[in-house]
N, C-alpha and C positions, 0 to 999 in steps of 0.2 A: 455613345460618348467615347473619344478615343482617348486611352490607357495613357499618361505624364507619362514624359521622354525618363523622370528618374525613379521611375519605375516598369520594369519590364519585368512580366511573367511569363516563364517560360514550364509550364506544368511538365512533368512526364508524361507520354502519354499511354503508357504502360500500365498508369496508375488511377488507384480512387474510382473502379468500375464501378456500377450498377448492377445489381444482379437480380432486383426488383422491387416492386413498388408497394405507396399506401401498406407497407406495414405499420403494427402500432408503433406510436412513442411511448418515451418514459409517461407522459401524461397521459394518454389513453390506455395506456396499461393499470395505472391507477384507478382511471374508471370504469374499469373491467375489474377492480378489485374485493374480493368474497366479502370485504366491510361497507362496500357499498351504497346497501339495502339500511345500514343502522346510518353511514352519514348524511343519508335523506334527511335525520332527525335530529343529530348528533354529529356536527363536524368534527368535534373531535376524539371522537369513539377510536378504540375501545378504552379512552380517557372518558370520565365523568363529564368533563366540564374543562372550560378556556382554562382555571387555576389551576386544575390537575395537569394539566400536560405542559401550562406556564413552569409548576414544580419540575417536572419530568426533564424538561428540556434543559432547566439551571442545573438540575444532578447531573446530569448525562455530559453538557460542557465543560463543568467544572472541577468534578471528585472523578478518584479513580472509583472502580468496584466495591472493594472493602469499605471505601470511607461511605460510599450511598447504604447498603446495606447499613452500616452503623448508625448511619441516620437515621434512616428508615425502621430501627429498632429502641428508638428512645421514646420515651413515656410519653414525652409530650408531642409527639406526632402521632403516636397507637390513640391516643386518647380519645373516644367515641365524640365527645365534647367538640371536638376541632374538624371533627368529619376527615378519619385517616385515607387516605390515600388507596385505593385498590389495591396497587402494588405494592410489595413487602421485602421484595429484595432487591437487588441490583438487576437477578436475568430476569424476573419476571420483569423487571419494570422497560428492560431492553426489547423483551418479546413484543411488550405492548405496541413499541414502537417500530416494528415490520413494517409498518407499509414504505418507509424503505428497503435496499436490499438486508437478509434476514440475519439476525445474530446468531452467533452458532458462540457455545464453551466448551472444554475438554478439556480434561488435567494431562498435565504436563508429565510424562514418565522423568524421574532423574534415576537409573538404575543405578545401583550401585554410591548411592551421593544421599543422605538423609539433607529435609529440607525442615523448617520449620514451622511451615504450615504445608496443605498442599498448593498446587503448583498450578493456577488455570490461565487458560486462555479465552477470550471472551474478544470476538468479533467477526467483519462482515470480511464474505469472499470478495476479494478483490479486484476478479473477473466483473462480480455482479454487482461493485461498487462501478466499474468504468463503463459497462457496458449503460448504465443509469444515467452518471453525467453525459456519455456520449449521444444518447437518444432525447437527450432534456432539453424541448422546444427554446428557455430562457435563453442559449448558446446558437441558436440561427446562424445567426447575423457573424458571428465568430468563432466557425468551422473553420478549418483548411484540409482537405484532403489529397494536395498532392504535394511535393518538390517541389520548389519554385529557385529562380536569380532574380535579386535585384541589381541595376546597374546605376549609377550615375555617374554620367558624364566619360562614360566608359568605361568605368571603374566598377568592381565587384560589391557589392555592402551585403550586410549581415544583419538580420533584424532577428522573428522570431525562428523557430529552432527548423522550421518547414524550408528555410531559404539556405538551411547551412548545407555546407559537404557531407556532413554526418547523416544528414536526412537523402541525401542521394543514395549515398554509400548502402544504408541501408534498404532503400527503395528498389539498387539494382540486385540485390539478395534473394529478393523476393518474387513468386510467381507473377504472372501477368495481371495486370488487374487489381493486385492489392493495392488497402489501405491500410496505412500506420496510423495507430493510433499512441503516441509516444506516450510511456508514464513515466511521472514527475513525483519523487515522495520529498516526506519533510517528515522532521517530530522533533519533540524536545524529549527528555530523560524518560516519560513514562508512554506518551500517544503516538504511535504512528499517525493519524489523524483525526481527529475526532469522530468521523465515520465510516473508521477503517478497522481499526483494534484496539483494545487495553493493553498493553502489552505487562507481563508480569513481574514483577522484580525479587526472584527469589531469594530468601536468606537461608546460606546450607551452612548446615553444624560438622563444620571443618576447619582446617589452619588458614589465618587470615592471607596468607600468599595464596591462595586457591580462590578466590573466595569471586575477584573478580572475572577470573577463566571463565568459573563453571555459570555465572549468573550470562558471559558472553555466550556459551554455548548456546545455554536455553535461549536465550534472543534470536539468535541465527536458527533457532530450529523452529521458533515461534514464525518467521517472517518465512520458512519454507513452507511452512500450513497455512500460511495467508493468502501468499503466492502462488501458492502449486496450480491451479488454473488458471493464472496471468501470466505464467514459465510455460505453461503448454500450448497457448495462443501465441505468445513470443514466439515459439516454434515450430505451429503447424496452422495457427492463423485460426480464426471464428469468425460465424456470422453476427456484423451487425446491424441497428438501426439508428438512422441517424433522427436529425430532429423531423423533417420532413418527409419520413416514413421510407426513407431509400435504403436498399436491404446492399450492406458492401463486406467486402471480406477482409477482414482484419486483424493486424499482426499486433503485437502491442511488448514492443521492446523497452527496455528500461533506459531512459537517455541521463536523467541527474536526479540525485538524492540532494538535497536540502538539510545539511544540521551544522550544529554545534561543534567545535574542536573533540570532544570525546568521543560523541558520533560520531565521527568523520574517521576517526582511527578506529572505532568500532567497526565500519559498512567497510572501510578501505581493506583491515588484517593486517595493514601493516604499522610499524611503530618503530619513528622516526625520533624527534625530538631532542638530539644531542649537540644543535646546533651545526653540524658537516654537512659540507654540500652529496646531494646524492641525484645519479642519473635516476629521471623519470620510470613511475614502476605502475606498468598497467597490468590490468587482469589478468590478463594471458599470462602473465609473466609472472603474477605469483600464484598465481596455480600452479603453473614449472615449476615452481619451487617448491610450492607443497606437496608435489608430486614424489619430488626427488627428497625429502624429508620424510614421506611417507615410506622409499624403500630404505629406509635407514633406519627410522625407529617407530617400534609401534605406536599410533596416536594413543592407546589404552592406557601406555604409562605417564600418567598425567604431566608426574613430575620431568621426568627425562622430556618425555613430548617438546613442554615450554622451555626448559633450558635451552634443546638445541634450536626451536624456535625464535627464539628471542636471539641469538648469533646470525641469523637470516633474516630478523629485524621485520618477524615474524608475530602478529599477535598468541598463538599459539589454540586458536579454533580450528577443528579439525575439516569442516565442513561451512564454509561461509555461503550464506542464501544465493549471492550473485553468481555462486558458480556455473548455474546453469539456467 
């Protein structure tokens, strides 16, 4: 069938290689999975039963950590009476649920900073969340693995993120043969994604002007450990599979974040708001400038740090995740 006049595809051909076949997918990985043997009997092992992992699934979408755990500790769910639940806290009840990619936790160091409980992190690598959605047969039919133009009528159009200049740009960056695989984030005040991380919200026993710096740092250094194997494929590229068992190599740049105005001056660093027009301020550009603010004053001294920070219209984190 021949390709509509107002649509023209013009793939790289540089790009979206094969490098080999009939690998597993996310689904036959599954069924290669060490629970296997019990979902013979039990689909949904290592839950009890359909209501257990009904409960599991509503904690898991809806409370953060702390609030499951407090659930999971009141009388009338412990009660032998009601048939309690297996799971008894929040990571055990995360663990259960591995047969996605696996939950990992670790406390948060704040040296030097007292906090008022401790400080954890609770979630899935982010690598082995994408590498999941990207191998996962449901997505077939809506793949695109190269660069493409659409035209009409002679004219350039712009649809999804595959057809922009952005997705070229990046394309011609990259070795012979790659595929980009773009990532797209989003959250509101507490989720990265529902199955991506919890992200923490610490409260530290300090002066209320500090108070929201130090709870940014921690975020920014939370989304480095999330990330840190999504930053090392952005720049040296992995192997994947896709749904159809095709083995390609893949880079997986950050293209747009999704949030809220507070977000948004959180992931951005910078802090605008006083109603003056101001020339456009990309990455590059304030890095320069945190660069040139780092030979000036030590980021250590909190208070100096933000003052001259904030003159550079600077949020005053010393390390923002996107840096690299």
């Amino acid at each position: 069938m021949p390709m509509p006049l107002a649509f023209r595809q013009s793939p790289a051909p540089e790009s979206g290689s094969i490098y080999g076949f009939d690998h597993p997918n996310t689904f036959q990985c599954m069924k290669n999975h060490e629970y296997k043997a019990h979902w013979e009997h039990n689909v949904y092992y290592p839950f009890t039963d359909r209501d257990e992992w009904d409960l599991a699934k509503f904690l898991s979408d809806n409370l953060n950590q702390g609030q499951i755990t407090h659930f999971l500790k009141l009388s009338w769910v412990r009660s032998e009476a009601r048939k309690p639940p297996a799971y008894k806290m929040a990571q055990q009840l995360f663990t259960f649920m591995d047969t996605l990619p696996k939950w990992h936790c670790m406390t948060i160091q704040t040296e030097g900073y007292i906090t008022t409980h401790p400080v954890h992190l609770i979630w899935h690598d982010a690598l082995e969340v994408t590498q999941h959605i990207f191998g996962n047969p449901a997505f077939t039919n809506n793949m695109e693995f190269n660069p493409y133009e659409i035209y009409n009528n002679g004219e350039q159009e712009y649809s999804e993120l595959m057809s922009s200049l952005h997705a070229h740009d990046i394309q011609d960056q990259l070795s012979w043969g790659a595929t980009i695989v773009p990532i797209v984030l989003a959250s509101d005040k507490t989720l990265v994604t529902q199955q991506t991380a919890y992200m923490p919200i610490p409260q530290f026993v300090c002066h209320s002007n500090f108070t929201s710096l130090l709870q940014a740092h921690v975020w920014h250094q939370c989304m480095d450990i999330v990330f840190q194997n999504i930053k090392s494929a952005a720049a040296t590229g992995t192997q994947m599979v896709d749904p159809v068992g095709n083995l390609g190599y893949a880079f997986t740049p950050l293209v747009a974040y999704t949030a809220d105005l507070p977000k948004q001056q959180l992931i951005a660093y910078s802090q605008f708001g006083d109603g003056k027009l101001y020339l456009p301020r990309s990455g590059h550009l304030t890095i320069e400038v945190l660069h040139k603010l780092y030979q000036c004053v030590d980021p250590w001294k909190v208070q100096l740090f933000q003052e001259e920070a904030k003159v550079l219209l600077l949020s005053g984190v010393q390390l923002p995740f996107w840096r690299d």
